[in-house]
C-alpha positions in Angstrom: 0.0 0.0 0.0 3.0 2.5 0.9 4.2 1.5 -2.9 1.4 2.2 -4.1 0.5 5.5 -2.5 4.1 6.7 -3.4 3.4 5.8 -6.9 0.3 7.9 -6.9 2.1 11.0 -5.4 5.3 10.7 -8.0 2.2 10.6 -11.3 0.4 13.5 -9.6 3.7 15.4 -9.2 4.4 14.5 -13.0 0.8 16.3 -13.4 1.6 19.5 -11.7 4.5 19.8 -13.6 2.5 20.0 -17.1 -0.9 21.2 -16.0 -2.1 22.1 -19.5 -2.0 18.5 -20.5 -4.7 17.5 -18.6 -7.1 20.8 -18.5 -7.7 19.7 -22.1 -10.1 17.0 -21.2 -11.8 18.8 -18.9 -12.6 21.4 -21.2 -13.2 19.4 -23.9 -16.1 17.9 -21.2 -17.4 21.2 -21.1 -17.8 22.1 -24.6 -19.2 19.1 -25.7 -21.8 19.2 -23.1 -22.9 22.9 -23.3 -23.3 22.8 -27.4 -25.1 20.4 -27.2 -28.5 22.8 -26.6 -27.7 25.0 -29.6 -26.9 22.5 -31.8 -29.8 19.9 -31.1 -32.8 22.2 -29.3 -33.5 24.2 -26.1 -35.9 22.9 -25.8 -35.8 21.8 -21.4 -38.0 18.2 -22.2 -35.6 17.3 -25.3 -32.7 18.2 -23.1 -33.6 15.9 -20.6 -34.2 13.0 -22.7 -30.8 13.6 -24.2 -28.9 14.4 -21.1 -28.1 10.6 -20.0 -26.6 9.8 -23.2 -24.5 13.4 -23.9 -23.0 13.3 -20.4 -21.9 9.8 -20.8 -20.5 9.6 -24.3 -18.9 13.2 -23.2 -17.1 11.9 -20.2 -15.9 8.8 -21.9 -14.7 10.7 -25.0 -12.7 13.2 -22.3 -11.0 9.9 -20.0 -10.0 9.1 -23.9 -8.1 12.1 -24.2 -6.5 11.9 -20.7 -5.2 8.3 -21.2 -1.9 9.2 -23.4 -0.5 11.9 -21.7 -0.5 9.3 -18.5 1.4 6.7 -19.9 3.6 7.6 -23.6 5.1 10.3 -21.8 6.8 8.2 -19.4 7.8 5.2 -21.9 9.3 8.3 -23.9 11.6 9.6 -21.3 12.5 6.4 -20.4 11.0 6.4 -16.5 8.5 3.5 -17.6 11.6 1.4 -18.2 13.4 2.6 -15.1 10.5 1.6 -12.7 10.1 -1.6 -13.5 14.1 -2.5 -14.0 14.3 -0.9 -10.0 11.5 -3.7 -9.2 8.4 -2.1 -8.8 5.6 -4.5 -9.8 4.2 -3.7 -13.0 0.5 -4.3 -11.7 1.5 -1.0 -8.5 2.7 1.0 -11.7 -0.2 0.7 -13.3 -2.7 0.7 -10.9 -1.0 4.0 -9.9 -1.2 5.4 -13.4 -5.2 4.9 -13.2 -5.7 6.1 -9.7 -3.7 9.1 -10.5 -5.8 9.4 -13.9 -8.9 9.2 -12.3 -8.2 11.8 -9.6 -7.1 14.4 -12.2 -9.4 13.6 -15.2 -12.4 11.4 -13.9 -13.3 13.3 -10.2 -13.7 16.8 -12.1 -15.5 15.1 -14.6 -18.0 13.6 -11.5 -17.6 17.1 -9.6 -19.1 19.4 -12.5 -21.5 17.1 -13.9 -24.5 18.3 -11.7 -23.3 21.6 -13.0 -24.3 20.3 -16.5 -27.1 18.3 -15.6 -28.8 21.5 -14.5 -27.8 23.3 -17.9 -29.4 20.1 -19.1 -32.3 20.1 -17.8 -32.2 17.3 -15.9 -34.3 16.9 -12.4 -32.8 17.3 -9.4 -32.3 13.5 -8.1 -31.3 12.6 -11.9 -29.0 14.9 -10.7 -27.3 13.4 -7.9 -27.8 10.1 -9.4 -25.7 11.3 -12.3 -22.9 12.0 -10.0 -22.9 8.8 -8.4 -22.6 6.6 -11.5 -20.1 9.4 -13.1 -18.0 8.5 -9.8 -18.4 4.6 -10.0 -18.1 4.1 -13.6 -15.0 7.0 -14.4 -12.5 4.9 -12.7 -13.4 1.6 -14.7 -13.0 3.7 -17.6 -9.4 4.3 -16.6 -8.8 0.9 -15.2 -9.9 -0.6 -18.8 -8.2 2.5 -20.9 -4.7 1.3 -19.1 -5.0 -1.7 -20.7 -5.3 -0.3 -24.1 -2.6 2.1 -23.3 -0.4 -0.4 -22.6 -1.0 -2.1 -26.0 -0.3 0.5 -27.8 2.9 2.3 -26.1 5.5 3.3 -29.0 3.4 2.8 -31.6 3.1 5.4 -34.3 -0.4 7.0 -34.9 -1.1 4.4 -31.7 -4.1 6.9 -30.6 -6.0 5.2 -33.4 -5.6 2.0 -32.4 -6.2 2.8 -28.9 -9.8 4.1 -29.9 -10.3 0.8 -31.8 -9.4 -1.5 -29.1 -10.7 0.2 -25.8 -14.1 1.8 -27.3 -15.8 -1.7 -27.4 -14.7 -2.3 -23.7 -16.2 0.8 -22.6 -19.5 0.3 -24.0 -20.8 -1.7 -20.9 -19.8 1.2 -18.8 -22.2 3.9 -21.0 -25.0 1.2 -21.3 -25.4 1.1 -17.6 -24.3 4.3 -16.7 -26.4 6.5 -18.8 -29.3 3.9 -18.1 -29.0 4.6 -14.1 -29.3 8.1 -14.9 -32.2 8.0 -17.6 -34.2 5.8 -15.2 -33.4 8.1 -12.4 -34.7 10.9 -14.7 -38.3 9.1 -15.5 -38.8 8.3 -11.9 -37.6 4.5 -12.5 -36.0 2.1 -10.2 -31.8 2.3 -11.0 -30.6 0.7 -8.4 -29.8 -2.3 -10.5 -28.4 -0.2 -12.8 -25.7 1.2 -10.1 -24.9 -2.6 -8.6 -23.6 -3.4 -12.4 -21.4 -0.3 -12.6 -20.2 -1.2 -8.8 -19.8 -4.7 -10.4 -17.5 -3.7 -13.1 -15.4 -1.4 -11.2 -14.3 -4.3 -8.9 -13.6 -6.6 -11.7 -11.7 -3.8 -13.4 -10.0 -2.9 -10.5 -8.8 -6.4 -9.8 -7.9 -7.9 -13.1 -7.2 -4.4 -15.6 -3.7 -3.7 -13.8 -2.1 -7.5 -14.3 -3.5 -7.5 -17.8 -2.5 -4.0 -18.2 1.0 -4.8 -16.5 2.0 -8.0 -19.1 0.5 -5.6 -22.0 3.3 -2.8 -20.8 5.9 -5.1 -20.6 5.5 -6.8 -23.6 5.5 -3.6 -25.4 8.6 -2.3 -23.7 10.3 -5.2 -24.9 
């Protein structure tokens, strides 16, 4: 645990250092959120019937974006290498690398989305509900995205591929997540809904940093 809490401090302290590179997804969450009314309608019922899917597909487009600066910048500069000669596990590295991912990219993400729920039009449990899947299913999106990362490190033009191969993992994550909130927003029951994405952030947590890990190294190599 002190590994892995050291780990998380060094990727956060790699993250102060070039800020810019991870405000971009952030404000690409923004945009893609708030043009959404001029571009589709104002109108506050269409918004709300919309809302579910825009925050979700917004929010996984933006952990997308985060995902290389976390990972190719490190393989570049050679630290990647360096950690795991010294002995670190390549499971704690990882694992790090998505914890620290999630708390710059996926909490803002959870933090502001009531923000945009309101400019959505959504009601004011939908709300909160919102919230609470952003905050269980962001991380599984970062969990999962590590393993793509990993697959892809030193490849040319590997943001492509990167798309291809993690996109299809994610979509259990947007099924259930913008479900939870669309049935929160008719006055359904979600709580289903939430025990899936709960579900899938165990399992991601668990098994994403060894597959991730053997990914990374076979790359590296």
């Amino acid at each position: 645990m002190k590994l892995l809490l050291s780990l998380v401090k060094r990727e956060l302290a790699v993250v102060i250092r070039s800020q810019s590179e991870f405000i971009y997804p952030l404000a690409f969450f923004i945009m893609v959120t708030t043009m959404f009314p001029l571009a589709v309608t104002p109108e506050p019922s269409q918004l709300a019937f919309i809302a579910p899917g825009v925050i979700w597909v917004a929010a996984l487009l933006s952990l997308l974006l985060s995902l290389h600066a976390f990972y190719q910048m490190d393989y570049e500069d050679g630290s990647l290498e360096q950690l795991l000669l010294s002995g670190v596990p390549g499971p704690s590295i990882i694992a790090a690398k998505a914890i620290a991912n999630w708390i710059v990219t996926g909490l803002p993400l959870v933090i502001i989305a009531p923000l945009i729920g309101v400019l959505l039009n959504l009601r004011a449990e939908a709300n909160w509900i919102a919230m609470l899947a952003l905050l269980l299913g962001t991380p599984s999106l970062c969990f999962i995205g590590a393993i793509g990362m990993s697959l892809t490190l030193g490849l040319r033009n590997g943001g492509v591929l990167l798309t291809l191969l993690v996109l299809p993992l994610f979509i259990p994550v947007l099924i259930f997540g913008a479900s939870t909130v669309e049935a929160a927003s008719m006055g359904r029951p979600f709580n289903g809904q939430l025990a899936i994405l709960a579900a899938i952030l165990i399992l991601s947590t668990l098994l994403s940093p060894v597959a991730a890990s053997a990914a990374m190294k076979i790359s590296i190599d």
